[in-house]
C-alpha positions, 0 to 999 in steps of 0.5 A: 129596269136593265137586265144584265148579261149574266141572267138567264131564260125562262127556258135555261132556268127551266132546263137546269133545274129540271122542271117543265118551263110551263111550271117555271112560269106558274111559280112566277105567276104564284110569286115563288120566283121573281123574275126581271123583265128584258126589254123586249119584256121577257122574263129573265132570272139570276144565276141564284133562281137555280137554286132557289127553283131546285130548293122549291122542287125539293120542298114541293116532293116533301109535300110543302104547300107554295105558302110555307114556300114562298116564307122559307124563300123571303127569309120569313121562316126557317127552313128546320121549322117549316119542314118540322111543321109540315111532318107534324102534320103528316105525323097527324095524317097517319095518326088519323089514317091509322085509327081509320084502319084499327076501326075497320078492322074492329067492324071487320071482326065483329059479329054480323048481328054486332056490325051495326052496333059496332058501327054507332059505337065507333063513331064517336070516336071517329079519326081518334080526333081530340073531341073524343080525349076531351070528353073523357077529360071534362067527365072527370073535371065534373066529378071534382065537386071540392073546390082544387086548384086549377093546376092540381085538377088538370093533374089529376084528370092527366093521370085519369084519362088515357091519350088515344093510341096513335097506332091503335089496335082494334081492341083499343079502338072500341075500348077508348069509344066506351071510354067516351060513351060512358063519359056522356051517360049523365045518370052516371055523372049525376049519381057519383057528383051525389056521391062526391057532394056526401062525401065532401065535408067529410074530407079536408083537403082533396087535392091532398088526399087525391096526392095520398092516394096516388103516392100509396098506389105508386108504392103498391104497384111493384107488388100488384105487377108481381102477383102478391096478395093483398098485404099490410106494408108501407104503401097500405099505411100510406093509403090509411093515412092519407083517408086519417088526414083527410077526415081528421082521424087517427089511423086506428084499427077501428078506423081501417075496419070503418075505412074499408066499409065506406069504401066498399060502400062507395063501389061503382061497378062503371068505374070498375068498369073505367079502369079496365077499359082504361087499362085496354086503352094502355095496355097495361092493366096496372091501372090506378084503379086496379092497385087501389082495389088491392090496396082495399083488398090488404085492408081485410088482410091479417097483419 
């Protein structure tokens, strides 16, 4: 192919765009640059290889791999998604680097005789990695036994299971690792799936009642924040009525008196347990699970 007059050497390439020239020609090697042939059979560049090399230059200081490269320079990608790409994974690479450090830190500050224990513990969770958000997701996904739409469960395992922090501190870090081994104690599973099959055919629809019971809670969480006692109101009659829907009954006195007695019965001291580590995951201690014990609470109060 005949070369013109306006190209340039691998050496004038090389010294414009600031590069080694040994660099230039393991671009040209990996197909980033594609460079003419002169006569003679030496390489030799348009005036556009300058930029395209400053660009290469650019994007490799960003971390860019010659792949993702290579797409930008053929056309095959835009710039804006491949530069979004690589910071996802660097937002990625710092998430993990920050939950390596909160769990140092967490073995750090444990006792010597805990160190050990410390260490088996977190390695369940190791990296924050998604393994770990996925098994507390699927322990409550079991304890659905009444049949719920597909959309409307994973709304409600949403609401249930906290995201690990992306910038954990070391409390959080064995928190959310408790999370996890509670989520694999299958004796627990076992028991509150029984529970849940005992209580199923007395219920209509749990999605609604599950609807009811967040809604009441919503209404709740005001005064739980603000440190009122327990107290009859519009979010403890929402509540009731959601438990009178849901097991066809009218909201009675009896049937409150009845309601706090089954779900006092009910009480699982590990999902007590759920909620506060829950709420140390968050940082928020206002959990679904501490404003629905007060709600329970405002059930024994005066009216």
């Amino acid at each position: 192919m005949a070369v013109s007059d306006d190209t340039i050497g691998i050496g004038e390439l090389a010294r414009l765009a600031g590069l080694p020239v040994r660099t230039v020609r393991f671009y040209c090697d990996e197909g980033v640059l594609q460079p003419r042939r002169s006569a003679g059979g030496h390489r030799r560049f348009d005036q556009a290889a300058v930029e395209r090399l400053r660009l290469v230059r650019r994007l490799r200081a960003l971390g860019l791999g010659l792949a993702a490269i290579t797409r930008v320079l053929a056309g095959e990608r835009a710039l804006a998604e491949a530069v979004a790409a690589e910071r996802a994974a660097v937002d990625a690479e710092m998430a993990a680097l920050a939950w390596r450090r909160a769990s140092l830190r967490a073995v750090e500050e444990a006792a010597p005789a805990e160190r050990a224990a410390r260490l088996d513990l977190l390695a369940v969770v190791e990296r924050g990695g998604g393994a770990a958000y996925e098994a507390v997701r699927e322990f409550w996904r079991e304890l659905m036994v009444a049949p719920m739409p597909p959309r409307r469960l994973e709304d409600f395992v949403d609401g249930m299971v906290p995201v690990p922090p992306a910038d954990p501190t070391p409390g959080q870090v064995v928190a959310y690792a408790e999370l996890v081994v509670m989520a694999a104690d299958r004796p627990l599973v076992r028991r509150l799936r029984e529970r849940g099959k005992a209580n199923a055919p007395h219920i209509a629809d749990e999605a609604a009642l599950l609807g009811g019971i967040a809604e009441a809670c919503a209404m709740a969480a005001p005064d739980v924040r603000g440190g009122l006692d327990p107290r009859p109101g519009p979010a403890l009659d929402r509540l009731v009525g959601a438990y009178a829907e849901a097991r066809g009954g009218p909201d009675t006195p009896e049937f409150r008196r009845r309601l706090r007695t089954r779900i006092l019965a009910d009480d699982v001291p590990e999902v007590r347990r759920y909620w506060r580590l829950r709420g140390e995951v968050t940082g928020d201690p206002l959990t679904l699970g501490a404003v629905h014990e007060w709600l329970v609470k405002a059930l024994a109060a005066p009216v």
